[in-house]
N, C-alpha and C positions, 0 to 999 in steps of 0.2 A: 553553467553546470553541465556535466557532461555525464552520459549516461551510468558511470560507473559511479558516480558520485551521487545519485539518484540513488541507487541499489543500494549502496552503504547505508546513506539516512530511514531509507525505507527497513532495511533490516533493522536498523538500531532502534527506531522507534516501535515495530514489531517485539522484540526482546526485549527491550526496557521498560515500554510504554504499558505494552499487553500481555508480557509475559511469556512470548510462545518460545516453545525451544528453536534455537537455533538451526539443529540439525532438518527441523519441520521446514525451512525455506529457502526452496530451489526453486529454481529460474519459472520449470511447467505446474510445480506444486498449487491445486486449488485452491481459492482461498479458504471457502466456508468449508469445505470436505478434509482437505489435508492438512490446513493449516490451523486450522478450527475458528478463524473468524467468526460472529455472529452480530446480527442485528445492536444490540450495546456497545460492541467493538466498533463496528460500521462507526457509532455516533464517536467515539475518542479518535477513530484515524480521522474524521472529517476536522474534526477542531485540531489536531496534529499538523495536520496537511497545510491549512491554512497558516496556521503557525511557522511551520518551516520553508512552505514554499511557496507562500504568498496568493494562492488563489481558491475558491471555494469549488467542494466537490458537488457537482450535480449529480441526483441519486439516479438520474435517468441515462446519463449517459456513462453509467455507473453498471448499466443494464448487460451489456455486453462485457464487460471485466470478469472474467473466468478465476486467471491464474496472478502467479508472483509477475511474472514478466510482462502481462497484461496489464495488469497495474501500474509498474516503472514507464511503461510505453503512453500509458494515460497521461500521467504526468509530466512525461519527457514530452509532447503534445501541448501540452498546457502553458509550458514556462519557455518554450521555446520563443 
């Protein structure tokens, strides 16, 4: 799976799963700040994530994930 295809699933689970608008996620966009992420959320992408892309999110190395693009890059990391 290649990077752009990360971002796709990621968006789409964002918008359908949680609801966020669309227009709210770009590439530097925060998560908890810009994109309104929170703690409840945090727990559906972890069971999302595992779901679509096969590995569990650790909350620790979760610690350093800022932005949108931070995120794709955790994962693209992960499945690699």
């Amino acid at each position: 799976m290649n990077r752009q295809e990360i971002e796709e699933k990621v968006r789409e689970f964002l918008i359908e799963d949680l609801e966020i608008d669309e227009e709210k996620i770009q590439p530097e966009a925060r998560l908890k700040e810009d994109i309104g992420i929170d703690s409840l959320d945090f727990v559906d992408i972890v069971v999302i994530v595992e779901k679509k892309f096969g590995f569990k999110i650790k909350t620790e190395e979760m610690a350093t994930v800022k932005t949108f693009s931070q995120f794709c890059d955790y994962i693209e990391k992960k499945i690699a």
